[in-house]
C-alpha positions as CSV (number, residue, x, y, z in Angstrom):
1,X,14.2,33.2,6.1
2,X,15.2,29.7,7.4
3,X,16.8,27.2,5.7
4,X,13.9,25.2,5.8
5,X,11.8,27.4,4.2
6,X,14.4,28.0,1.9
7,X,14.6,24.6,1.0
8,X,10.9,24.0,0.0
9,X,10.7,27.2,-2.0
10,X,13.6,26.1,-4.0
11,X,15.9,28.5,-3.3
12,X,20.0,28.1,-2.5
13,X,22.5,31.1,-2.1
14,X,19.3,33.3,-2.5
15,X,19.3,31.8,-6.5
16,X,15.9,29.9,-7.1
17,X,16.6,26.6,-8.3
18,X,16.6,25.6,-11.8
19,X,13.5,23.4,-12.4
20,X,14.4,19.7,-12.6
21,X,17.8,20.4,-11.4
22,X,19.3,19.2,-8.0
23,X,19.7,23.2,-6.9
24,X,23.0,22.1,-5.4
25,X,25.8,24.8,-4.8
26,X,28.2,25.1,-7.7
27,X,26.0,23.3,-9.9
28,X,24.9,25.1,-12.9
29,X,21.6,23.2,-14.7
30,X,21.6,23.5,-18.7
31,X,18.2,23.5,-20.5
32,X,18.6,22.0,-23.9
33,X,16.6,23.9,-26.9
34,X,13.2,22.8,-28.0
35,X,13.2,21.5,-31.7
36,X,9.6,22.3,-33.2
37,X,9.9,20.7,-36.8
38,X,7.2,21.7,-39.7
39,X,5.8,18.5,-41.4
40,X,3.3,17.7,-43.9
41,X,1.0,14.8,-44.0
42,X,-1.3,13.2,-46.5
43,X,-4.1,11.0,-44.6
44,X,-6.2,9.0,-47.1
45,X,-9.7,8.2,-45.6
46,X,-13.0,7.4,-46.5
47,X,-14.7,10.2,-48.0
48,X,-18.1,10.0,-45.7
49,X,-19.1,12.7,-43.1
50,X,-18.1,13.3,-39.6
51,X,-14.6,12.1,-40.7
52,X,-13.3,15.8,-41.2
53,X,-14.7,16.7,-38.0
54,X,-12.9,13.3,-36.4
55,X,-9.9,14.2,-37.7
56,X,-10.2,18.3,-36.8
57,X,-11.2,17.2,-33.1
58,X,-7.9,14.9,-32.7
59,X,-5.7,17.6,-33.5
60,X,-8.2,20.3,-31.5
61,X,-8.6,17.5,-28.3
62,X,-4.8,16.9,-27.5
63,X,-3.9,21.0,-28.3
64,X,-2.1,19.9,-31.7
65,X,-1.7,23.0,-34.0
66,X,-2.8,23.1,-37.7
67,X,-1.3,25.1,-40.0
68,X,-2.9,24.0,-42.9
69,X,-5.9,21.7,-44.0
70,X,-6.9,21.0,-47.2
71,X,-9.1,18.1,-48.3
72,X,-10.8,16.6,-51.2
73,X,-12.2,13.1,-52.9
74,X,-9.7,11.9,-54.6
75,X,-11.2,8.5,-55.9
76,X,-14.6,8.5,-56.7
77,X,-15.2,4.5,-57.2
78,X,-13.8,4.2,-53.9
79,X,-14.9,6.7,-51.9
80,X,-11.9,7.9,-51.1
81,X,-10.9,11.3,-49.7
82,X,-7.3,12.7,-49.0
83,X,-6.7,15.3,-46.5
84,X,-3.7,16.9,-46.6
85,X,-2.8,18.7,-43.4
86,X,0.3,20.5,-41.9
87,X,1.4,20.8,-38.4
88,X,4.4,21.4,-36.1
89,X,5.3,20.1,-32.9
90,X,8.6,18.4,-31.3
91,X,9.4,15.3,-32.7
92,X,7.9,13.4,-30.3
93,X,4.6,15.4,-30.9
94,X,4.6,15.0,-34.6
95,X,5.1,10.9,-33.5
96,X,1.8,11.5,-31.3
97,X,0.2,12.9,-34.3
98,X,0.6,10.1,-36.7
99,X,0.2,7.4,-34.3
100,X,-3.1,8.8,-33.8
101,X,-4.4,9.5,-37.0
102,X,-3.3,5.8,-37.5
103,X,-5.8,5.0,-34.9
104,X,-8.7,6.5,-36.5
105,X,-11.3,3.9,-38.1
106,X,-12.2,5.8,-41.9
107,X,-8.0,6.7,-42.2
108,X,-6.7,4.0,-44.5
109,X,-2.9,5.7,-44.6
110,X,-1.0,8.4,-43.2
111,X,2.2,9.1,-44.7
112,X,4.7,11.7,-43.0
113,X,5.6,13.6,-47.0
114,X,8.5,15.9,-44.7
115,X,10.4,12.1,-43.9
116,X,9.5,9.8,-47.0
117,X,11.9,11.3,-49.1
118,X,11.1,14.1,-52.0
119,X,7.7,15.5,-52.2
120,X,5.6,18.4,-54.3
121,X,4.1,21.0,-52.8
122,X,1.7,23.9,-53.9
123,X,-1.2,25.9,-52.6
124,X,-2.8,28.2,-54.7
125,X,-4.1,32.2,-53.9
126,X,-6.6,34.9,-55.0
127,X,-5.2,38.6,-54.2
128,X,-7.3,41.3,-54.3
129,X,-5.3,44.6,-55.2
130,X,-6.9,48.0,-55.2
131,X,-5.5,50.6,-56.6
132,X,-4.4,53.5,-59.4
133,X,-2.1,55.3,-61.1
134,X,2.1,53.8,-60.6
135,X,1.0,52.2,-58.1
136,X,-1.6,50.2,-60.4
137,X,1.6,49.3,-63.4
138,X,3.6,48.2,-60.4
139,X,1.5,46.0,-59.3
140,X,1.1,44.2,-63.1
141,X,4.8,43.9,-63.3
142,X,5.6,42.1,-60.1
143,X,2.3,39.6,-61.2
144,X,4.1,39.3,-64.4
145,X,7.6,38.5,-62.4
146,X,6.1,36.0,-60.3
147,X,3.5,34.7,-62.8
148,X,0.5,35.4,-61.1
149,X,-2.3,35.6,-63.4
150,X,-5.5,38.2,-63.9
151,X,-8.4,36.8,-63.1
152,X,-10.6,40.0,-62.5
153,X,-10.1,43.5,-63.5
154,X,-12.1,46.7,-62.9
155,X,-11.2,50.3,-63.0
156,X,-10.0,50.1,-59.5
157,X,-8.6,47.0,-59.0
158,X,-7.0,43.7,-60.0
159,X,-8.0,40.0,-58.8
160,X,-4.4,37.8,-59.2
161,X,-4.3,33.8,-59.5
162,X,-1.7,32.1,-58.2
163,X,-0.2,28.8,-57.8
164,X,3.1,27.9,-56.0
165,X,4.9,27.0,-52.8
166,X,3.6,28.9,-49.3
167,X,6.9,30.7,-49.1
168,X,6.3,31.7,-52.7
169,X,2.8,33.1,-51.6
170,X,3.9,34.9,-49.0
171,X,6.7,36.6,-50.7
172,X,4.3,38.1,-53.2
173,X,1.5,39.1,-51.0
174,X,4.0,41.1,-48.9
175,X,5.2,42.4,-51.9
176,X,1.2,43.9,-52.7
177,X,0.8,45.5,-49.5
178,X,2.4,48.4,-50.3
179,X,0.6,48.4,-53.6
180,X,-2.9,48.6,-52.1
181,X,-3.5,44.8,-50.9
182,X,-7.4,44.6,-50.1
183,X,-8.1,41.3,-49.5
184,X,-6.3,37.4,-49.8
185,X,-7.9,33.9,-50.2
186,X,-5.7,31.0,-49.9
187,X,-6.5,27.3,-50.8
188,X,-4.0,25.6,-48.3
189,X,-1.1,23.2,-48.9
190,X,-2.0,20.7,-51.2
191,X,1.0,17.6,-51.4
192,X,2.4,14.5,-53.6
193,X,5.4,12.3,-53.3
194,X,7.6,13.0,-56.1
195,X,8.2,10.1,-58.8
196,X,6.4,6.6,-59.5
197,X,5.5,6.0,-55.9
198,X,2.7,6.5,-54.7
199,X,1.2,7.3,-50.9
């Protein structure tokens, strides 16, 4: 191959070049690790329709992710609606995000809970259980350790309520798989700043 040819495809020593790096003899190129950060976000709007599908389309439009959406009125006199919504992206994403929810005409307020100091977080579950025998008592004691109450029982099967944090969840829905897990509904992350202030 000539050197010419060599040059546009990249390549010196026969070692492609790093991408973004000069490619230059000697030179070794470092690329520095992607930080994807997990915040949650409490966007106040006006409760009136389209503005969920406003709000879903941002996020859906510019390839956002959404790991969780949960919304509801939250003032009736005002017709208010808070929709409480986690994502994850670089920090420079999760900057995009906000910046553009700001944008939005019905959005009154977005406030970043992960950065504006201590915040509450819950989400509540209904686990369907099926099954009989030890398998049956096992699955009541680990309800009762992780306090998940019975909200539907039949010869064959247990329906458990429960309310806590998504890590929480999780731990005790893998927990139930074993036991004859049939079948999960989950609210989504519902969030509050912790003390007097409010969002």
């Amino acid at each position: 191959m000539s050197d010419l040819k060599r040059r546009n495809l990249g390549i010196v020593s026969g070692v492609p070049a790093a991408i973004g790096g000069a490619g230059q003899i000697g030179e070794s190129t470092s690329v520095k690790d992607i930080t994807i950060e997990r915040h949650t976000m409490s966007v106040l709007v006006d409760n009136e329709s389209g503005v969920l599908a406003r709000v879903i389309g941002l996020f859906s439009g510019r390839g956002y992710n959404i790991e969780s959406l949960t919304v509801a009125e939250v003032d009736a006199a005002q017709h208010l609606s808070r929709i409480t919504v986690v994502t994850t992206g670089t920090p420079m994403i999760i900057e995009q995000i906000k910046n553009q929810l700001q944008r939005l005409v019905p959005v009154h307020s977005v406030t970043d809970l992960t950065v504006e100091g201590p915040s509450l977080e819950r989400e509540m579950a209904l686990v369907k259980v099926a099954s009989t025998g030890d398998k049956r008592v096992e699955a009541l004691r680990i309800a009762d350790i992780f306090r998940a109450r019975v909200v539907d029982a039949t010869i064959e099967s247990f329906v458990f309520e429960m309310t806590g944090s998504t890590e929480k969840l999780n731990a005790f829905i893998g927990l139930m798989q074993p036991l004859g897990l049939s079948d999960v509904s989950r609210t989504g992350i519902v969030a509050m700043k912790r003390g007097s202030g409010t969002e």
